[in-house]
Structure formats: C-alpha cells, structure tokens
C-alpha positions as CSV (number, residue, x, y, z in Angstrom):
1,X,-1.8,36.3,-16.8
2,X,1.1,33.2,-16.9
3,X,-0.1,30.3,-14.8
4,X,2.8,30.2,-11.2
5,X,3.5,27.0,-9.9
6,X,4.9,26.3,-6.7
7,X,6.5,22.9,-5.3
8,X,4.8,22.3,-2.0
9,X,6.9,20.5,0.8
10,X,4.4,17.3,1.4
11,X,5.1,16.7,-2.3
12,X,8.7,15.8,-1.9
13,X,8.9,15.8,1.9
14,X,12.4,13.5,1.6
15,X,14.5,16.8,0.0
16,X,15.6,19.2,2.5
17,X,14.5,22.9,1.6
18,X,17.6,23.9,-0.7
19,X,17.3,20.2,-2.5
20,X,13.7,21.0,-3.0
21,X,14.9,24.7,-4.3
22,X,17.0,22.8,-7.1
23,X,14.4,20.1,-8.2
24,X,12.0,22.7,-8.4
25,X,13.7,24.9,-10.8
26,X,15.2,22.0,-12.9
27,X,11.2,20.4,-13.0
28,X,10.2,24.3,-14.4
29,X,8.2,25.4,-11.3
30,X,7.9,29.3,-9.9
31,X,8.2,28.8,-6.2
32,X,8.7,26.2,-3.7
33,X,6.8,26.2,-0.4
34,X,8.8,25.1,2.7
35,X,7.8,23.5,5.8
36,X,10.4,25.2,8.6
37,X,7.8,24.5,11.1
38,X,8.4,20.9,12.6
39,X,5.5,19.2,13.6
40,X,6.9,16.2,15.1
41,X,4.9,13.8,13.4
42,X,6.1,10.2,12.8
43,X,8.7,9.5,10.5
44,X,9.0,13.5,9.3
45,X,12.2,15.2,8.7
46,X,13.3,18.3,10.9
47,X,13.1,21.3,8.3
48,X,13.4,24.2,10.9
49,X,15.5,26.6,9.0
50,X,15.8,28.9,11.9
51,X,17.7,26.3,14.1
52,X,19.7,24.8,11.4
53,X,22.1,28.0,10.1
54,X,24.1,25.9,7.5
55,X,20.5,24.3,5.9
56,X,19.4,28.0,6.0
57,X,22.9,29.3,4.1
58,X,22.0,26.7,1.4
59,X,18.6,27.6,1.1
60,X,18.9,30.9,0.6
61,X,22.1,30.1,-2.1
62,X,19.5,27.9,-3.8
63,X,17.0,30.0,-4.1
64,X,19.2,33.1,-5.4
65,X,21.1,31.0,-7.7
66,X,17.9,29.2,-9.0
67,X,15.8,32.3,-9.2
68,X,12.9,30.2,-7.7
69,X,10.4,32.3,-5.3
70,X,9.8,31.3,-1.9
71,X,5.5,31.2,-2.0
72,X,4.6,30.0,2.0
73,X,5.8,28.4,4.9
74,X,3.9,25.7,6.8
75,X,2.4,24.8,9.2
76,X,1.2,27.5,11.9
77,X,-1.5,24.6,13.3
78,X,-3.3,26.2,16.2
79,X,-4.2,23.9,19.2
80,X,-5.0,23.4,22.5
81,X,-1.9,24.8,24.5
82,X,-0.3,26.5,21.3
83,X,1.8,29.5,21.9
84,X,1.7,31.4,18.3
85,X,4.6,33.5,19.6
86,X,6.6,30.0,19.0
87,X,5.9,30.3,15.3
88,X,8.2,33.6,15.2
89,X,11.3,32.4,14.0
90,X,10.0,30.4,11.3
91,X,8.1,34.1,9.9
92,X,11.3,35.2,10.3
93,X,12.5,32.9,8.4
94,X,10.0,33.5,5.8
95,X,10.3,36.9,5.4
96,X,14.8,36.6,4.9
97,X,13.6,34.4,2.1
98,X,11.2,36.8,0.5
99,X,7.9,34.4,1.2
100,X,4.6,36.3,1.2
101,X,2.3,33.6,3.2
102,X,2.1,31.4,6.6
103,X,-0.3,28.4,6.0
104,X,-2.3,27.9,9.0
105,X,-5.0,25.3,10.0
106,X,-7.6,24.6,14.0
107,X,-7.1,21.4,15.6
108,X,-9.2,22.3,18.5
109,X,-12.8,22.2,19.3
110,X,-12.8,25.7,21.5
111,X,-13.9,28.4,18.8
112,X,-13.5,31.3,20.8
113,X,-10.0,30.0,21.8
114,X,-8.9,29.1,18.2
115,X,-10.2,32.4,17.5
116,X,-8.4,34.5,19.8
117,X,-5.0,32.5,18.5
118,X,-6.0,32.8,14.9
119,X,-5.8,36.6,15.4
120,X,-2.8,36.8,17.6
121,X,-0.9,34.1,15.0
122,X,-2.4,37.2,12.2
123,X,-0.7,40.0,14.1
124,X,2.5,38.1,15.0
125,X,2.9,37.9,11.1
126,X,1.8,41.9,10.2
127,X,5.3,43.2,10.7
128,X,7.1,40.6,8.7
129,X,4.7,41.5,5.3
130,X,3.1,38.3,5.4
131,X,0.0,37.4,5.3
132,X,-1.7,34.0,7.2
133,X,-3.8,31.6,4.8
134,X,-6.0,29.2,6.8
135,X,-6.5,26.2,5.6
136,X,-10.1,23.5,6.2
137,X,-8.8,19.8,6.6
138,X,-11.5,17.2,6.6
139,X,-9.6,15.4,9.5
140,X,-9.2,18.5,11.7
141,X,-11.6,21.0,13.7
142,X,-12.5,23.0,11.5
143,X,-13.1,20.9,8.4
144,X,-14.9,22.8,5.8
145,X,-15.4,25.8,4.3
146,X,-18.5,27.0,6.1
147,X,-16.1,27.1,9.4
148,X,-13.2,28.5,8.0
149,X,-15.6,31.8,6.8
150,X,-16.8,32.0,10.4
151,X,-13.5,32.8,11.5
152,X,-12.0,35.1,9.4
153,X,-15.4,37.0,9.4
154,X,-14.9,36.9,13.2
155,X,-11.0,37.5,13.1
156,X,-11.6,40.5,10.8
157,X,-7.6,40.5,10.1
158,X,-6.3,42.2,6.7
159,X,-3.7,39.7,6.1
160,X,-6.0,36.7,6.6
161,X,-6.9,34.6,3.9
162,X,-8.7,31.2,2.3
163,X,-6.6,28.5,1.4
164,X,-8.0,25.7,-0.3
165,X,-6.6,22.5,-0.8
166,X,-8.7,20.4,-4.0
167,X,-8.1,17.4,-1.8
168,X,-9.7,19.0,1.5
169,X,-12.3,20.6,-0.5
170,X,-14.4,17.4,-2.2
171,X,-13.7,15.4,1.1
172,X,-15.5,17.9,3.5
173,X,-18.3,17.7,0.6
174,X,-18.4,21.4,0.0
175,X,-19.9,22.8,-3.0
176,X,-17.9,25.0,-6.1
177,X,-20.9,27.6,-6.0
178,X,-20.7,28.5,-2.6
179,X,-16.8,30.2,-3.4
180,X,-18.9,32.6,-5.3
181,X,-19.7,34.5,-1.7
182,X,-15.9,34.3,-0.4
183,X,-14.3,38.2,-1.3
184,X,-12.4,37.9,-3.9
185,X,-8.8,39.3,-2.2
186,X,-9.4,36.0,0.8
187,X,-7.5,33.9,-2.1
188,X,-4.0,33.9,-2.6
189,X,-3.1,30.6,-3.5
190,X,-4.5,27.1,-4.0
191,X,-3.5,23.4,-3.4
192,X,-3.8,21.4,-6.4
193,X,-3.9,18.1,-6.8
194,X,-6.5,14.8,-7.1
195,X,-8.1,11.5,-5.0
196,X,-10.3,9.1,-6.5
197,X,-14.1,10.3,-6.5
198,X,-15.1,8.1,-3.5
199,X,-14.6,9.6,-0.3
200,X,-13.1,7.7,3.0
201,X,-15.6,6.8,5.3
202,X,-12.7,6.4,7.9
203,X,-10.4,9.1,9.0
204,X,-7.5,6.4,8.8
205,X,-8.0,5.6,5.1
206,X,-8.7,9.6,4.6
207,X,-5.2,10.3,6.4
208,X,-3.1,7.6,4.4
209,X,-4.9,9.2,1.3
210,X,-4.2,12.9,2.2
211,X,-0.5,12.6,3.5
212,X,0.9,9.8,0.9
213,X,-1.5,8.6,-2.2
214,X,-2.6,11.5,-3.3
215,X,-3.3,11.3,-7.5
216,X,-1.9,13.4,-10.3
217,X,-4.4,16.6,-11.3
218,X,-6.6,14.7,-14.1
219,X,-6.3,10.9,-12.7
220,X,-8.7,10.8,-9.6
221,X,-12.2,11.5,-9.8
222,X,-12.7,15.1,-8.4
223,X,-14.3,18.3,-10.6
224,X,-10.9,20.2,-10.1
225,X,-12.0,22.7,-13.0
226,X,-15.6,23.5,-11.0
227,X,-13.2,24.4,-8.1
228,X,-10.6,26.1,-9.5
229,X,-12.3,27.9,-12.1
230,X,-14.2,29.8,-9.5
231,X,-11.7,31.3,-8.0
232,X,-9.3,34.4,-9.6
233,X,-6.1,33.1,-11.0
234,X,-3.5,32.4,-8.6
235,X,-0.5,30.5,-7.7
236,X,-1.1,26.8,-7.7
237,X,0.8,25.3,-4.9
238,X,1.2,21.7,-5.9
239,X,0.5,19.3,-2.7
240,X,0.6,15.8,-4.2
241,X,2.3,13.3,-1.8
242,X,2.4,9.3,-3.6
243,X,4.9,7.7,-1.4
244,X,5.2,4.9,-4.1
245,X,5.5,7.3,-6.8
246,X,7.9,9.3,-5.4
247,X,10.0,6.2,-4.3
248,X,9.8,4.7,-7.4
249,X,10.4,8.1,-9.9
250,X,12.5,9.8,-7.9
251,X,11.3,12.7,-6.2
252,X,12.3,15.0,-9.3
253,X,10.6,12.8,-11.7
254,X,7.7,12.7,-9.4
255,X,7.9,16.6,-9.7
256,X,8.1,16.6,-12.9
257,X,5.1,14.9,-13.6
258,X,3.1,16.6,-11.3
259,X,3.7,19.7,-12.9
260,X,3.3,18.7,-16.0
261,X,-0.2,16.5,-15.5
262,X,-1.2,19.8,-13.8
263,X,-0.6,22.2,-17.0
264,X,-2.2,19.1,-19.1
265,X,-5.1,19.4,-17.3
266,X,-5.5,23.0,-16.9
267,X,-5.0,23.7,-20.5
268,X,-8.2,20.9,-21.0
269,X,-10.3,22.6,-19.1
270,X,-10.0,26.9,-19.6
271,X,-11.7,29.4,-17.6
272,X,-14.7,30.3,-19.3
C-alpha cells in the first residue's frame, strides 16, 4: 500500500482552506484537513466554510482542480455547555467536500456528560458517512490513551475511532505496546510530527510547543517508528505547527519540508 499524506490545518494555519488546497498539491501531498470549525482562540483565523459561501466556492474549485482529497475536519471539542447540534453545518460541510472524518477531543471533567455528547456528536455525524476520531491532548480532560478507550468502549458508536497525535502521545507518557489492545478498525488516521524528548513540566511551555514549535518527523527526540509502526498503515495527517519556520520558509516551503522530512524518516525506519 502507497504511504497518503494529508496537510493538516495547524500546519499552515495562515492559508485559508482553498490556499491550503493549492500548497498542498503543489508540496505533493494526498489530502488536506480543514479546520471549518472556529474556535475562537486568540489570534486564529475564521475558517467556517459554512458561513463564508464564496471561501466555500473556492474551496471546492481547489480541491476539484487539484485532485487533492479532503481527509477531516476539526475541531468537534466537547465541553461544558456544548451543543453538538452546532457542529452540523461544518459535517455538512464535510461531507459536500467528500471528507470521511470529524476530529473530536473532552475538555471537561464530567465523564458521563462528555459521554453522553461524545455519542450524540457520533450520531449527528452517521447520516453524513462520516465517522468521529477522538483525539487525547495532554492539556485537556481526557489526556491519554487509557481515557480515550474508556469512552469509546462506553460510547459503543460504529463510526467512532482513535486518533493519535505523535506529539500527544509521548507527552501523556503512554506506552507503544499498549496500541497492541486497541481493534484494529478504531484507526483511521494519525498525526505525525516531532518535540524534543524532554517533556514540559508546565502546561504553558507544553501549549507554546504543541500549537507553534512543533519539530520536523526525525529532528526531536520521540520513538515515532515504536508508535507508528504499531498501528496498520494509514493516512498520516501532518500536524507540525513552527511559527518561525513557517514565517521564515513560507508556508509552502514549510510544507514542503514537512512532507518530505516525514517520507525521509519513514523510509529509515520500515515496518518490520
């Protein structure tokens, strides 16, 4: 099976979905992975496709003209207060475009309300043919692997899934092995990238890390093959945000490189 690459959004967060479309085919990748869901957060553009007809026109021109797949939206974050039904015109979004996943991570502490949301969130996205990929972040709720399997054993939803982000993983101090009792079909796609082998001790320095100095697959200092090579072959969604980099490069240079670093690294270190 060919290796399938996909841009993801945090990676180039300054291009707008259809200039993301562009860089991504002209950088070689498979799929791009969007972020129509706006989260507010400071000093992050306003993406949502579903509100913004004309950005949507171009997308969908960009995607059709470049051949480039649409792999997952993000983010479907569920919280205290969250109404999942909100996250409806994004999926719809996502399924015009021909995506297949909605990323989803639990930023509150009440399991059996997270639970209950998780499911709802899962059901909202049946009809549109996608499926909902939760997501541990070492700064949120749930923040390892251990918690993500207790929902989606609770949720017992069909298209629910594992997503693991490389980053996420060695920060919440999980182990490779332990992938080895997650079924097989929970894994559609991956986050690839790299940090430097010594972990944050606070979340401020773990947040700067995760959301703009992330390292090139190869660079830092985490086992990425131990990870990945546990897990079947799927698309590699590459999440690699270097604020610097990308300022300095350009963000289709900084593409570029993170594709390429990412094949490099891959090709060193084969499944045995």
């Amino acid at each position: 099976m060919t290796r399938q690459f996909s841009l993801a959004h945090l990676t180039v967060l300054g291009c707008s979905p259809p200039e993301m479309t562009y860089i991504a085919a002209r950088a070689g990748y498979d799929f791009v992975s969007f972020r129509p869901i706006y989260m507010g957060l400071p000093g992050e553009p306003n993406y949502e496709l579903a509100k913004n007809k004309e950005m949507l026109r171009q997308t969908k021109a960009a995607l059709s003209e470049t051949g480039v797949k649409l792999l997952d939206i993000e983010l479907a974050r569920i919280y205290d207060g969250v109404d999942p039904k909100s996250y409806l015109p994004a999926m719809e979004v996502a399924a015009e475009l021909g995506g297949r996943h909605v990323l989803s991570s639990i930023w509150t502490n009440d399991r059996n309300y997270y639970i209950e949301r998780f499911i709802e969130l899962c059901e909202l996205a049946k009809p549109f043919g996608l499926t909902v990929e939760l997501e541990f972040v070492p700064i949120a709720s749930v923040s390892n692997l251990a918690g993500t399997l207790d929902v989606l054993r609770t949720a017992k939803q069909e298209n629910a899934g594992l997503m693991i982000d490389i980053h996420h993983f060695h920060r919440s101090g999980d182990k490779a092995e332990d992938l080895d009792e997650v079924p097989r079909e929970w894994f559609r796609y991956l986050h690839l990238c790299d940090a430097p082998a010594e972990i944050p001790t606070s979340k401020e320095e773990m947040t700067k890390i995760l959301r703009e100095a992330r390292l090139y697959v190869g660079e830092g200092g985490i086992d990425i093959a131990s990870i990945v090579n546990r897990i079947p072959e799927i698309p590699y969604s590459i999440e690699l945000p270097h604020a610097k980099r990308a300022k300095e490069l350009g963000f289709e240079e900084h593409a570029r490189r993170c594709l390429q670093t990412a094949k490099d690294y891959l090709d060193a270190h084969p499944r045995t």
